[in-house]
C-alpha positions as CSV (number, residue, x, y, z in Angstrom):
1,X,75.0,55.3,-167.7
2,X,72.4,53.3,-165.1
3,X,71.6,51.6,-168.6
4,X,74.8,50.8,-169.7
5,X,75.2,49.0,-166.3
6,X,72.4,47.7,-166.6
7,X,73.4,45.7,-169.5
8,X,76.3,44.8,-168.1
9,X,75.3,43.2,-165.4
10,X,72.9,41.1,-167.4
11,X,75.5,40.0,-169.9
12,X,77.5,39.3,-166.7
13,X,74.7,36.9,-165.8
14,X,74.7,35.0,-169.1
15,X,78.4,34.6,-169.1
16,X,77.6,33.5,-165.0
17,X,74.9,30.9,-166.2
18,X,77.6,29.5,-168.7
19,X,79.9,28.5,-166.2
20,X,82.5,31.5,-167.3
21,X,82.7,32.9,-163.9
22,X,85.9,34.8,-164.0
23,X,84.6,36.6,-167.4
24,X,81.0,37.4,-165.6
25,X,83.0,39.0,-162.6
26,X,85.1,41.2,-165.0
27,X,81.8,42.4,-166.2
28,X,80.0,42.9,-162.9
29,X,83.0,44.7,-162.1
30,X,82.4,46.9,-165.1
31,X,78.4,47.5,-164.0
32,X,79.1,48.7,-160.5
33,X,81.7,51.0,-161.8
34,X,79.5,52.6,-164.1
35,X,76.8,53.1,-162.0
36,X,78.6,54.2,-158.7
37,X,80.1,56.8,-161.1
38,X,76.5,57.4,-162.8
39,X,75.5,57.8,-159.1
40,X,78.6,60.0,-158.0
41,X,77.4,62.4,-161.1
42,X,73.9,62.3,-160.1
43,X,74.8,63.5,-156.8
44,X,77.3,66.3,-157.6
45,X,75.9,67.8,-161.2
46,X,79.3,69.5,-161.7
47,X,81.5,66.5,-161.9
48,X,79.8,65.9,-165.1
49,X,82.2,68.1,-167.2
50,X,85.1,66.6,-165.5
51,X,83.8,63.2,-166.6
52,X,83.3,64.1,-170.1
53,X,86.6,65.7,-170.5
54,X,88.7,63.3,-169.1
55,X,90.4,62.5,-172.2
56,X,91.2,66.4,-173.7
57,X,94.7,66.1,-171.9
58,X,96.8,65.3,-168.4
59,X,95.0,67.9,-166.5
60,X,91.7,66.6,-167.3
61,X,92.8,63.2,-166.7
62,X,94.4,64.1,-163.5
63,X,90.9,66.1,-162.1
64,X,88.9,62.7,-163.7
65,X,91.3,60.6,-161.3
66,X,90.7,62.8,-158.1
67,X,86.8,62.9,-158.3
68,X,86.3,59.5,-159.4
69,X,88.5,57.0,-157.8
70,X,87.0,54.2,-156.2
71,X,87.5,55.1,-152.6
72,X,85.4,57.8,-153.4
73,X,82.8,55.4,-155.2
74,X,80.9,53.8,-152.4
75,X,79.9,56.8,-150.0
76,X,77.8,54.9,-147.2
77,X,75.5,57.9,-146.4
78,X,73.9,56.5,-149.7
79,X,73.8,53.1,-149.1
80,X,76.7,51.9,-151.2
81,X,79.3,50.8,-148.8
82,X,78.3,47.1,-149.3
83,X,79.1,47.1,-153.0
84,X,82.9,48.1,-152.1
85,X,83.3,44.9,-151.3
86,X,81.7,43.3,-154.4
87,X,83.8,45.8,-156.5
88,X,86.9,44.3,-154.8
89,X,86.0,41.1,-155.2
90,X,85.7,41.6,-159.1
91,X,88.3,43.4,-159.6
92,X,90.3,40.8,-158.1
93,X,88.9,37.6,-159.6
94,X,88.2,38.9,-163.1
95,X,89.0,42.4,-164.6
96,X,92.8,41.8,-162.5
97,X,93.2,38.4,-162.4
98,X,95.1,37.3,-159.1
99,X,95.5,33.9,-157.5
100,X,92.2,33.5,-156.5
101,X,91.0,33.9,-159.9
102,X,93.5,31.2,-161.3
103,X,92.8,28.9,-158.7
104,X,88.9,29.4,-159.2
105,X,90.1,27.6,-162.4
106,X,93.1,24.9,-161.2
107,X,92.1,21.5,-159.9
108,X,94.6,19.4,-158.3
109,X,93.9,15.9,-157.5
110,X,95.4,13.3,-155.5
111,X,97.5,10.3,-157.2
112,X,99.1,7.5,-155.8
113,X,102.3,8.9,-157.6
114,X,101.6,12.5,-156.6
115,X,99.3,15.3,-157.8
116,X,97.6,16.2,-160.8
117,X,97.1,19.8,-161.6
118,X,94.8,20.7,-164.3
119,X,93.5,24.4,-165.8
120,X,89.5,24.5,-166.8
121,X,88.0,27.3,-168.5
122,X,84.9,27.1,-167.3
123,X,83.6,26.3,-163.4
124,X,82.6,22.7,-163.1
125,X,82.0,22.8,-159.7
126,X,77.7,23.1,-159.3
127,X,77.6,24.3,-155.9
128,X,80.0,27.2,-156.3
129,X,78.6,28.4,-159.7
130,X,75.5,28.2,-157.3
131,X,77.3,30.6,-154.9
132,X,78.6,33.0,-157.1
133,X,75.7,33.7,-159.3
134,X,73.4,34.2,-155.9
135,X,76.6,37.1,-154.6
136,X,76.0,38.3,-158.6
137,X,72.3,38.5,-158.1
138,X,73.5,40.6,-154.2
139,X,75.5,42.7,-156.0
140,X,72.8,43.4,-159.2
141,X,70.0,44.5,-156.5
142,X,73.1,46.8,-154.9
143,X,73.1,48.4,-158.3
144,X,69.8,48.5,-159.0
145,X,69.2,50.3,-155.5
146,X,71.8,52.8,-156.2
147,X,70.0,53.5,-159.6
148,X,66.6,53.6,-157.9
149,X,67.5,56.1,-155.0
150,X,68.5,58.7,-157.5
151,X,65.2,58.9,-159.6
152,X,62.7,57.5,-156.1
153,X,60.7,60.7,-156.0
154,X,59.3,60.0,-159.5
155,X,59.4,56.0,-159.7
156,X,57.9,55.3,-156.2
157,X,54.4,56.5,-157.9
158,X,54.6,53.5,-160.5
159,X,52.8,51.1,-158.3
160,X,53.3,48.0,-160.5
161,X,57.3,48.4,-160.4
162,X,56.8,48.8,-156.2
163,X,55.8,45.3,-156.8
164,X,57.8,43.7,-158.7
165,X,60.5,45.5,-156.2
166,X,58.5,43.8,-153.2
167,X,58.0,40.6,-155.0
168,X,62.2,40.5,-156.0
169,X,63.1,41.0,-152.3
170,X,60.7,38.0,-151.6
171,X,62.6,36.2,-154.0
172,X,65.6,36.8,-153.6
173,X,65.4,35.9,-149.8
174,X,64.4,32.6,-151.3
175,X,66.7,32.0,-153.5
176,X,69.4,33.0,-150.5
177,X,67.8,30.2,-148.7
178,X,68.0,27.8,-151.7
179,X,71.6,28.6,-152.2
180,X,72.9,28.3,-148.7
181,X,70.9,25.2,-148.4
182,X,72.0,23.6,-152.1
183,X,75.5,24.4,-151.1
184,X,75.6,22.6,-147.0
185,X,73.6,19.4,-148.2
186,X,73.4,18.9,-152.1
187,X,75.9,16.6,-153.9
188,X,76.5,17.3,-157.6
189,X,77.4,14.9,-160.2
């Protein structure tokens, strides 16, 4: 399941570094369900059946709901709290589109004779497609931490992926810097 999300969230990148925003969120949406229920499973073994036989009738269904809604998702005891928010925030400007998520594609402009509302498929604006693919990369790192805190004991003693860990955080303070920065003072064509 931890790969499955993992995919996700990289198709949810390419679909980010087109400019399909609302599409990438639906996806990341998607990755940090899967793996805050891959997580939920890793921690209690037993939910596992209840999981697989979610679809064998009402019952099932029922139990599926009870252990696996989202509330019970984002336990912070495990670190997970902050990707509640990021799950909200998908699931509310992609995979259930609201009015943020149309207006992230309306653009109304000022005429002498009054507005002019248009709908765009893609985001055209540089600075918040610089925005939302840094919170994407925050919310990727979330998952990737949930996935890494349920296998630790064994991948801690792989020295070259505890530096490419170190060397990610470095980065991605960087590129925090460069996208806070790009969006206060940069001007895009």
């Amino acid at each position: 399941m931890f790969r499955h999300s993992h995919q996700q969230f990289r198709t949810a990148f390419e679909l980010g570094f087109a400019t399909a925003i609302t599409e990438a969120f639906s996806i990341m949406r998607g990755s940090i369900d899967t793996a805050m229920v891959a997580h939920k499973i890793f921690r209690e073994p037993n939910l596992l059946v209840v999981w697989l036989r979610k679809n064998d009738g009402r019952a099932e269904r029922k139990a599926y709901g009870n252990a696996f809604k989202s509330a019970n998702l984002f336990p912070a005891q495990y670190g997970l709290a902050g990707l509640q928010s990021f799950y909200r925030d998908y699931s509310e400007w992609g995979t259930h589109p609201g009015l943020g998520a149309i207006a992230l594609h309306t653009r109304i402009e000022a005429r002498t004779t009054g507005q002019d509302w248009s709908h765009t498929y893609l985001e055209t604006d540089g600075k918040r497609t610089v925005a939302f693919l840094f919170r994407m990369l925050e919310a990727s790192a979330l998952v990737e931490s949930a996935c890494f805190s349920c296998f630790e004991d064994r991948l801690k003693l792989d020295s070259e992926l505890m530096d490419m860990r170190a060397t990610f955080e470095k980065c991605k303070k960087a590129a925090e810097w460069v996208s806070n920065n790009q969006i206060l003072t940069a001007e895009v064509p």
